[in-house]
Every structure is written in structure tokens, then in C-alpha cells.
DRENDO-1510 file (C-alpha; in Angstrom, 1 decimal, always signed):
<recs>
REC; n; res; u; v; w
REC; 1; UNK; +0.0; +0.0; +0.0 .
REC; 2; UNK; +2.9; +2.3; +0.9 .
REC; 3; UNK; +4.4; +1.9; -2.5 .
REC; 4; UNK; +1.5; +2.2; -4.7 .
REC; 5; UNK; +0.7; +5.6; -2.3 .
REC; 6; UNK; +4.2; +6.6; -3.5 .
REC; 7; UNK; +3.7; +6.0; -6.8 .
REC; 8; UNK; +0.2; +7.7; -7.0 .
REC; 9; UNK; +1.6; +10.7; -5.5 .
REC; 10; UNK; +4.1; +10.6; -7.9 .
REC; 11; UNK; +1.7; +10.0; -10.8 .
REC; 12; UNK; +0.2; +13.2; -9.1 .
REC; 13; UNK; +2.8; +15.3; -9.2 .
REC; 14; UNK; +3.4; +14.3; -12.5 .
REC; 15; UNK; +0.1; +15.6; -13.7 .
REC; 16; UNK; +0.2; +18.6; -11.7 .
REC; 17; UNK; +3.5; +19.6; -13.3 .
REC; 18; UNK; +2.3; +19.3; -17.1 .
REC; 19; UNK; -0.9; +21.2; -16.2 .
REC; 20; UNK; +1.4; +23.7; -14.7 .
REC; 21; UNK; +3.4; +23.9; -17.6 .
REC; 22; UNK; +1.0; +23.5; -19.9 .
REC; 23; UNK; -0.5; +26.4; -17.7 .
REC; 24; UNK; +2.5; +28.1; -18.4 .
REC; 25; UNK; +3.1; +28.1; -21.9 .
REC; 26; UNK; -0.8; +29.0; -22.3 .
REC; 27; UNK; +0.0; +32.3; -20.7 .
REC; 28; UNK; +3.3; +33.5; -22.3 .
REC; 29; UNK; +1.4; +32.4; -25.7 .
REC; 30; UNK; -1.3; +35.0; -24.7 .
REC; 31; UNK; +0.9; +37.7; -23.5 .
REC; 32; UNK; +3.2; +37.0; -26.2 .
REC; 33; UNK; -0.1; +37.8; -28.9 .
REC; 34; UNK; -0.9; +40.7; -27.0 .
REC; 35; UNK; +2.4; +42.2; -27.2 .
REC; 36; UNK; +2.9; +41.2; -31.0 .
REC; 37; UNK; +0.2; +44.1; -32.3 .
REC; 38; UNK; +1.9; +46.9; -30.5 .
REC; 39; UNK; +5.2; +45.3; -31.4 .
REC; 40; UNK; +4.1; +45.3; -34.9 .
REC; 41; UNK; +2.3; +49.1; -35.0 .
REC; 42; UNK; +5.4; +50.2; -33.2 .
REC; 43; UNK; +8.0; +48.6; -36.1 .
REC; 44; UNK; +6.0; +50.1; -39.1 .
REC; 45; UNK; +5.1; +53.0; -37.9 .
REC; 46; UNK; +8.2; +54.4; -36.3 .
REC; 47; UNK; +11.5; +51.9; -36.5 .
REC; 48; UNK; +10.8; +51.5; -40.5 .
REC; 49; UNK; +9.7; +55.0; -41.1 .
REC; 50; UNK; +13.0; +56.2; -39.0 .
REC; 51; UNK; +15.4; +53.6; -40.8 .
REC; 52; UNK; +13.6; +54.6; -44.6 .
REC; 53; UNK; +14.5; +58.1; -43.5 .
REC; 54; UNK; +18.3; +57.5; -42.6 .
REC; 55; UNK; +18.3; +56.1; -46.0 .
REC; 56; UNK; +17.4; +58.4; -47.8 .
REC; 57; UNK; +19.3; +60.9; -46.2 .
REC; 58; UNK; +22.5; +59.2; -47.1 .
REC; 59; UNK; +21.7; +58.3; -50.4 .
REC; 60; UNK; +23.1; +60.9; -53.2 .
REC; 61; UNK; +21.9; +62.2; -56.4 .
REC; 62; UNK; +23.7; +59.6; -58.5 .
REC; 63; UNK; +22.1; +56.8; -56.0 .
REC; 64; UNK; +25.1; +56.5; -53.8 .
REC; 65; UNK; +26.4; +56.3; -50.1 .
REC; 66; UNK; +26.7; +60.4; -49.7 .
REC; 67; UNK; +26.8; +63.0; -47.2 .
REC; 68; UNK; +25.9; +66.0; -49.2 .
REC; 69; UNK; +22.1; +66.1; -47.9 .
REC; 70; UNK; +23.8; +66.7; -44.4 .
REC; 71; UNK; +26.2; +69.2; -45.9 .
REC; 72; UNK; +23.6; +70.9; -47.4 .
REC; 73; UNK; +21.0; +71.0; -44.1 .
REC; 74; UNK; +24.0; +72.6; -41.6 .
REC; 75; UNK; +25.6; +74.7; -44.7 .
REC; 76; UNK; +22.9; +76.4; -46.5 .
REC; 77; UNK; +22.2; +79.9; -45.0 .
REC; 78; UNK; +18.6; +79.3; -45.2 .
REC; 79; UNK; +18.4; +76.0; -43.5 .
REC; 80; UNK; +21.0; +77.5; -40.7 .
REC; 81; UNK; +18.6; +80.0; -40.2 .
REC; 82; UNK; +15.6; +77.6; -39.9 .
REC; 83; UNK; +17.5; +75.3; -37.7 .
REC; 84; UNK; +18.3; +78.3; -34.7 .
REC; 85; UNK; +14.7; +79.4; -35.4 .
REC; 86; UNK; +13.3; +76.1; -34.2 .
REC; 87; UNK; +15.8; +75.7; -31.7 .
REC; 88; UNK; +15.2; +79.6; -29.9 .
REC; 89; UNK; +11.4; +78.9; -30.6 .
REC; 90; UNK; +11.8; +75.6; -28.4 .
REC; 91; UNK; +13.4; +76.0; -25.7 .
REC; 92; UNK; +12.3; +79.9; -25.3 .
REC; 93; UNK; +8.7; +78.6; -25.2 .
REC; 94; UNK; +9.5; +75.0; -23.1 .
REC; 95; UNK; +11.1; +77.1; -20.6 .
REC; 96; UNK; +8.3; +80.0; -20.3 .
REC; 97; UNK; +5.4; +77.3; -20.4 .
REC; 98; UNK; +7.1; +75.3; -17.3 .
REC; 99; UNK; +7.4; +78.5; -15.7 .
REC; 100; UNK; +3.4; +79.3; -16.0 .
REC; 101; UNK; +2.4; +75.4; -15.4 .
REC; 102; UNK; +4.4; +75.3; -12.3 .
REC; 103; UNK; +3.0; +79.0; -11.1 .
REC; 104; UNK; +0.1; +77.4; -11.9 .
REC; 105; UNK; +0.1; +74.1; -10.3 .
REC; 106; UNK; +1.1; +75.6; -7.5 .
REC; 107; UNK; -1.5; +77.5; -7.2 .
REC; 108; UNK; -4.2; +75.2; -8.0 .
REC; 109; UNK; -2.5; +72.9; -5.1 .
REC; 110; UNK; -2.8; +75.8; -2.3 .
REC; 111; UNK; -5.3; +77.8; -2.7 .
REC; 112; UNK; -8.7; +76.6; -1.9 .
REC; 113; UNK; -10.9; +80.3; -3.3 .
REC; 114; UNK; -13.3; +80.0; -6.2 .
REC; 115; UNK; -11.0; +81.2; -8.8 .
REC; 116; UNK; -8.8; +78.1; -8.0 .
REC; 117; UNK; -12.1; +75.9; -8.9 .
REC; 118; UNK; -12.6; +77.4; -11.5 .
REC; 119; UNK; -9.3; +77.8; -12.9 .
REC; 120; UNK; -9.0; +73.9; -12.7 .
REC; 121; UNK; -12.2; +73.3; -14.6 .
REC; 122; UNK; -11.3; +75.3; -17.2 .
REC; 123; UNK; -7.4; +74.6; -17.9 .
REC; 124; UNK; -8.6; +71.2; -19.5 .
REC; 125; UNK; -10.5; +72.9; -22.8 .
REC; 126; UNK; -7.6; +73.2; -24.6 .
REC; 127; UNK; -7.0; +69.8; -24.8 .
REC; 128; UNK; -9.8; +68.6; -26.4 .
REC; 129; UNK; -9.9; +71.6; -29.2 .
REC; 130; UNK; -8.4; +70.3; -32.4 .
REC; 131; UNK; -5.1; +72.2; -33.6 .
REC; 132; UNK; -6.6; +73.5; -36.7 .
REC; 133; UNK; -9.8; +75.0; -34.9 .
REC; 134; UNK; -7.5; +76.3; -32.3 .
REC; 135; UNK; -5.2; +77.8; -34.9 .
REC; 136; UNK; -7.8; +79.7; -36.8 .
REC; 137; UNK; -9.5; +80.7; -33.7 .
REC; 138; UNK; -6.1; +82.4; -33.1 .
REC; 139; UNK; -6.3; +83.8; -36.8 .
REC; 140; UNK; -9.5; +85.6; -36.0 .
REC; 141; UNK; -8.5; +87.0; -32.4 .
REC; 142; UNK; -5.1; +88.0; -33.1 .
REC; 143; UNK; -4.9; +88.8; -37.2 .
REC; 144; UNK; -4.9; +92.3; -38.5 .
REC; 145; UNK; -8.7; +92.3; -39.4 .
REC; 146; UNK; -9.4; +90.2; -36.1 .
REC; 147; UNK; -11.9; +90.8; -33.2 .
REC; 148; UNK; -9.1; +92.5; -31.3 .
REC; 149; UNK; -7.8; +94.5; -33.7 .
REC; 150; UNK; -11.2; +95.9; -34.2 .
REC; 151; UNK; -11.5; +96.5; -30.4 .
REC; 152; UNK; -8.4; +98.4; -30.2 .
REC; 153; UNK; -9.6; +100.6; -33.3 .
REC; 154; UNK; -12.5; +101.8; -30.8 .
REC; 155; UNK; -9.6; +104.1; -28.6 .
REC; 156; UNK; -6.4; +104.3; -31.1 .
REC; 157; UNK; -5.5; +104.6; -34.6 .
REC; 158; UNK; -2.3; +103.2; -33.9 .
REC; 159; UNK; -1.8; +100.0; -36.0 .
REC; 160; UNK; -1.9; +97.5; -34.6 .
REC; 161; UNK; +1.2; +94.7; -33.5 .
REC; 162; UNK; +1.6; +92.1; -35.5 .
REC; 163; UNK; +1.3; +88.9; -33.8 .
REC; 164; UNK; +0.2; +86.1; -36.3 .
REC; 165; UNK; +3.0; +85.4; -39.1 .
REC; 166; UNK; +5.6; +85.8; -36.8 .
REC; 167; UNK; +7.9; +84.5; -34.0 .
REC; 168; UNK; +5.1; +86.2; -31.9 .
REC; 169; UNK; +2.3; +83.8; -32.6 .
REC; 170; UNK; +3.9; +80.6; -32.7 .
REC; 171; UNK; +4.9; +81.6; -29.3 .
REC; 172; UNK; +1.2; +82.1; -28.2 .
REC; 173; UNK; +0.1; +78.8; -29.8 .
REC; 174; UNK; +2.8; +76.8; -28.0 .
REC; 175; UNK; +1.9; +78.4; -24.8 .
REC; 176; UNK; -1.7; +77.3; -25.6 .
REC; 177; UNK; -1.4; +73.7; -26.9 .
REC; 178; UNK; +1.3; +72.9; -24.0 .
REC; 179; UNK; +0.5; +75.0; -20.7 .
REC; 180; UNK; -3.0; +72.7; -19.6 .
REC; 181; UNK; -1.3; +69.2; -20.4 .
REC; 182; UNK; +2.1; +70.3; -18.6 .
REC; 183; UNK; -0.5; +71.9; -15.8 .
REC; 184; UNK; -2.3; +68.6; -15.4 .
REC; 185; UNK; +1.6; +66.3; -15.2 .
REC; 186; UNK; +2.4; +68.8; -12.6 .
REC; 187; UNK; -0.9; +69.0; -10.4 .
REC; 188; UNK; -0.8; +65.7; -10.5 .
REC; 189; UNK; +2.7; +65.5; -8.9 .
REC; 190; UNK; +1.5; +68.3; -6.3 .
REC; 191; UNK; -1.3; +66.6; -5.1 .
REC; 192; UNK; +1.1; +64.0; -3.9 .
REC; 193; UNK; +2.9; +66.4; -1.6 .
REC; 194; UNK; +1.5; +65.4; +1.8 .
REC; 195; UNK; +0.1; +68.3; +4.0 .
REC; 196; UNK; +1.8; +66.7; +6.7 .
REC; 197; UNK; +5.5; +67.2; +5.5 .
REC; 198; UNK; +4.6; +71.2; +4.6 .
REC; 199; UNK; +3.4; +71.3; +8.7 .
REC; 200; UNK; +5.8; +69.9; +10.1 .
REC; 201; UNK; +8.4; +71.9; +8.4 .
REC; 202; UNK; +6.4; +75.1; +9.5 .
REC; 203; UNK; +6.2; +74.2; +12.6 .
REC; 204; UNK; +10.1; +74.2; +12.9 .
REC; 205; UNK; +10.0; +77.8; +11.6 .
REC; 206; UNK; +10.6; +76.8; +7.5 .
REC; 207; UNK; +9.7; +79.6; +5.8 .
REC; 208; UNK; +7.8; +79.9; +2.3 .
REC; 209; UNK; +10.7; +79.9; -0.1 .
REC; 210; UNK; +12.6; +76.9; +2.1 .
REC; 211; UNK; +9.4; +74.5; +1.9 .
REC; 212; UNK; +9.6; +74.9; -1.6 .
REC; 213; UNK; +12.6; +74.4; -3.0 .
REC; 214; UNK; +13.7; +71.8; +0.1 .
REC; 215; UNK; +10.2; +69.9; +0.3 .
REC; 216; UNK; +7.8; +70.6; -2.8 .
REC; 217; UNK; +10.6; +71.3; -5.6 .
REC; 218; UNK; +12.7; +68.1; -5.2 .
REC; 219; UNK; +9.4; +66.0; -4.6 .
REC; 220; UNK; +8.1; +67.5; -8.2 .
REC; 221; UNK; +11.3; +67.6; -10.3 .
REC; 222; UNK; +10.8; +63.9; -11.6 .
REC; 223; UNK; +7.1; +65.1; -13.0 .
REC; 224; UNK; +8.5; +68.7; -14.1 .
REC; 225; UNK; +11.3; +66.5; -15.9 .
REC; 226; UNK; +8.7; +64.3; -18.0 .
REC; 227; UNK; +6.5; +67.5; -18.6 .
REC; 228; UNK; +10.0; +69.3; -19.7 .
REC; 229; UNK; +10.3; +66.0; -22.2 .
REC; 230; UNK; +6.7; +66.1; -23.8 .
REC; 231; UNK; +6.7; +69.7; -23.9 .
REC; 232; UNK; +10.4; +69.9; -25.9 .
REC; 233; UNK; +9.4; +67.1; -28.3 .
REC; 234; UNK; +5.9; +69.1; -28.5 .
REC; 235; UNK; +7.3; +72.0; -29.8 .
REC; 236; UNK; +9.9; +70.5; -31.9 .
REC; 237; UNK; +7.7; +68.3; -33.8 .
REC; 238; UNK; +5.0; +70.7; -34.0 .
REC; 239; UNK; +3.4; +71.3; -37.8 .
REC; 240; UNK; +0.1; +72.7; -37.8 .
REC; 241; UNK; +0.7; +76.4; -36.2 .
REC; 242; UNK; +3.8; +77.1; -37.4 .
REC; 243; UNK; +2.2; +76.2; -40.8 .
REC; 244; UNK; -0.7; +78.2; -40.5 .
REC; 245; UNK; +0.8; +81.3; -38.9 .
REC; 246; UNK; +4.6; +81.0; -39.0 .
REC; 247; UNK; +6.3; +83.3; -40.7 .
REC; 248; UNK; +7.8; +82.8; -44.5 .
REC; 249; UNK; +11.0; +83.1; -43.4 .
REC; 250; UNK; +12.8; +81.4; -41.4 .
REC; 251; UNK; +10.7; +78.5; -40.3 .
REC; 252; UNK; +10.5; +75.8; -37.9 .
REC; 253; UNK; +11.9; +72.8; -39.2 .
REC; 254; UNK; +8.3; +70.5; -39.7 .
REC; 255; UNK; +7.3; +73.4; -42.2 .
REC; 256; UNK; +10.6; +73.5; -44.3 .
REC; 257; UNK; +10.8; +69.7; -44.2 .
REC; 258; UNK; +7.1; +69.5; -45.8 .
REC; 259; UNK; +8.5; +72.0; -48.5 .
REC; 260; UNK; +11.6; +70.6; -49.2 .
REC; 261; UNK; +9.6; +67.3; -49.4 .
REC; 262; UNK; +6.3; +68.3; -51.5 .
REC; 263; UNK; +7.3; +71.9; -53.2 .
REC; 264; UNK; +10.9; +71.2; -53.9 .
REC; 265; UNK; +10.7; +67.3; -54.3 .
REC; 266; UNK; +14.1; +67.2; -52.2 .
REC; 267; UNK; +13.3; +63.7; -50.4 .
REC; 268; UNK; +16.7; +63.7; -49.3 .
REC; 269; UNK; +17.1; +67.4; -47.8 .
REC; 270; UNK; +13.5; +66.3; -46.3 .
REC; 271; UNK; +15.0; +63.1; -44.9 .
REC; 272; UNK; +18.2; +65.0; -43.4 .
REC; 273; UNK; +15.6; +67.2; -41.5 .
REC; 274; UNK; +13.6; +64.3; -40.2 .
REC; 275; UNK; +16.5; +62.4; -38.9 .
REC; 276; UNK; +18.1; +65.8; -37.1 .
REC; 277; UNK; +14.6; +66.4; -35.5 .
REC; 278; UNK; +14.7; +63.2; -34.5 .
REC; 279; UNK; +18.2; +63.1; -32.8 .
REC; 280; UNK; +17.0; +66.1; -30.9 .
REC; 281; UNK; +14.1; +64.0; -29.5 .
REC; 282; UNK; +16.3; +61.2; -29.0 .
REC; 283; UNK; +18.8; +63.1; -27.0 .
REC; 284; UNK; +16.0; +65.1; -24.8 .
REC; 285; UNK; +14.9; +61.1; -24.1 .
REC; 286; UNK; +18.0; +60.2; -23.2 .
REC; 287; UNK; +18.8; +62.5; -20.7 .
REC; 288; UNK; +15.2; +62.4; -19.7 .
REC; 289; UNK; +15.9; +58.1; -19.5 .
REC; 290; UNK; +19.1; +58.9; -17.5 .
REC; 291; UNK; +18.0; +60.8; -15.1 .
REC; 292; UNK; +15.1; +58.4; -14.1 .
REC; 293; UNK; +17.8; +55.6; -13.7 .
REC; 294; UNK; +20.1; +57.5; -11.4 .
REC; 295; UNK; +17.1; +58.2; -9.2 .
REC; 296; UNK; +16.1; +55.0; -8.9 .
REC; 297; UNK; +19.4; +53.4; -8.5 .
</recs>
């Protein structure tokens, strides 16, 4: 009896293991075909699109290996010109609309009045307001013939400034499209500031400006840091404002890239400009990346 007990047991276990295993391999076959999609959407959307690009960059007139697309993108005075002009444009803007989100997180996070409510119901609408409705909503507030151009008419003659067209505009549209999703990263990250910690560091006579940049600063910096990352990589990549109310000349790089692509037929100028704006995402990432890893090591 003692030995067929042993052997059922170890018929048992038997079974148990290959319905484990079988378990097992069930599980990593479904998380394996729920990976594959976004594996797939993510190789032929971006790693294809991004390697066609590098291509075509380095391919020459004649059909050859050559670096004269390059050349031309960091040589020509024109494309110099656009290449500061996207670069001032980015980080001027990233840095004024941290600036205001952070202002304004903050505020949100401390004061408990009525504009505070309704500031935070409102910040949202932004978001969900398409770019091209946005755009030519700015168009009619902020053009020459626009509603406040015609207010202004009412007390002076005094033309008036010219936003739209100019480095002016794009300005107010980044501020526009970035400040309520950098503002909502940032809340977020408030919110998780205990009311505790801010006490108790009163209460052992820290002042205003010492809670915040010992206790509320250092707790944020991770959030401001990925709203920093979207926010560059926003601007950078953006198309649709700069399009509709940049100026002629010089232009942000999405705009000269579309002309050098579908005016001038220039694929490979148009490639040498993706792949640059690229690196520059890339190397905001990888600091971005970096940073996260030292913090958690």
C-alpha cells in the first residue's frame, strides 16, 4: 500500500507539473499575442519610417552612399537660419510654459478660493480643441482684421502689432497647446505632496521659499522633468501652427521639411531634417531616460 501511495503521489505530481506547464506556456502564448500588435504598430510606424529616412538621407543624387544632404542641411544659410529658429522657438517657449504650469500648479495645489475651482475646470478645454480649430481661432483674435484689432480701433489709430506670421504667434500657440497638459503632469505631482510634511516643516520655523525648494521642488522635479520632455518634443515636432501662422522666413523645421519634401521634391534634404529632429528628441529622451535611472538606483 505504501508503494502504490508513492507512486500515485508521484503520478500526481506528475500531472500537476504538465498542467502547470501546460498552464505556463498558455500564458506567455497570450501575452506573447498581446504584445505582437503593438510590437508590430510600433515597427512600421516608427522603426521602418525612421530607418527609410536614414536612408534616404545618405543616399546621393547619383544613387550612392553620400553626405551631401547633411552638408547641405548645416551649410545652407537658409536652412541654418531655420535650424536656430526652431531651436530659440523651443526651448524659449518650453522654458516660459514650465514656468506658468508650475506657477500654476502651485496654485491650484494651495489655494482653496473660487477662482482656483474654477481655474481647474477650465485649464482642460484646450486639450480637447483640435489644432486646426485652435489655430484659426487664433487667426481671427489675433490677425490684422481680427476681433481684437477691431477693439483696439475703438480708442487708437495706432496700428496694430503684428502677432500672427511671426515668432510672436507661434509663441502664443505653444503656450496654448502645451501649458493645460504640462499643468495637469504637474498638479498631479502636487497633489502627492503630503500636508503633513509642509506642517511639520512650518512648525520648525521653515519659511515659504525653504518648503519649496527643500520639500515641494525636489518631490516635483521627476514630474516637471517628464513634462519638460513632452513639452520639448511638442514644440519641436509641431506642424500645424507654425504652418498656418509662422512666418515665411525662417521656419520651424516640420514646415521647411514639408516644402523641401512636397514643393521642392528634395526627399533627401526632407529626410536630413527628419532624422536631425529626430536626434534632438532622441537626445532630450535620453537625458530624460538617465535621469530616471540614477534616481532610482
Amino acid at each position: 500500500m505504501s508503494g502504490q501511495g508513492l507512486n500515485m503521489s508521484l503520478e500526481t505530481g506528475k500531472s500537476l507539473k504538465k498542467a502547470w506547464n501546460s498552464r505556463g506556456a498558455k500564458r506567455s502564448a497570450l501575452g506573447l499575442a498581446m504584445v505582437i500588435p503593438s510590437f508590430l504598430l510600433l515597427l512600421f510606424m516608427i522603426v521602418v519610417p525612421i530607418l527609410t529616412s536614414i536612408k534616404e538621407s545618405l543616399t546621393g543624387n547619383d544613387g550612392g552612399f553620400s553626405w551631401d544632404n547633411y552638408k547641405y542641411l548645416f551649410t545652407d544659410p537658409g536652412m541654418k537660419a531655420n535650424i536656430l529658429y526652431t531651436l530659440n522657438l523651443t526651448v524659449v517657449s518650453s522654458v516660459i510654459v514650465l514656468v506658468i504650469t508650475y506657477m500654476l500648479a502651485v496654485f491650484l495645489r494651495f489655494s482653496a478660493g473660487k477662482l482656483a475651482k474654477w481655474i481647474e475646470k477650465l485649464y482642460y478645454i484646450p486639450m480637447f480643441i483640435p489644432s486646426v480649430i485652435a489655430t484659426y481661432g487664433m487667426i481671427n483674435m489675433y490677425g490684422n482684421h481680427g476681433w481684437l484689432a477691431r477693439i483696439m480701433l475703438l480708442f487708437t489709430d495706432a496700428p496694430f502689432m503684428k502677432i500672427l506670421y511671426d515668432y510672436k504667434g507661434l509663441l502664443l500657440a505653444n503656450l496654448w497647446f502645451n501649458i493645460p497638459f504640462a499643468t495637469m503632469m504637474l498638479s498631479s505631482a502636487l497633489s502627492g505632496v503630503p500636508n503633513s510634511v509642509i506642517e511639520s516643516a512650518k512648525d520648525i520655523g521653515a519659511g515659504k521659499m525653504q518648503i519649496f525648494f527643500r520639500i515641494i521642488f525636489p518631490m516635483t522635479f521627476k514630474s516637471m522633468l517628464v513634462a519638460a520632455t513632452f513639452v520639448v518634443m511638442g514644440v519641436i515636432g509641431s506642424f500645424t501652427a507654425p504652418f498656418l501662422i509662422g512666418p515665411n522666413a525662417p521656419q520651424v523645421l516640420g514646415v521647411a521639411m514639408q516644402q523641401q519634401f512636397s514643393v521642392y521634391y528634395e526627399t533627401g534634404i526632407a529626410s536630413a531634417c527628419a532624422v536631425f529632429m529626430f536626434a534632438i528628441c532622441s537626445l532630450v529622451g535620453y537625458f530624460y531616460i538617465r535621469n530616471m535611472m540614477k534616481e532610482e538606483r
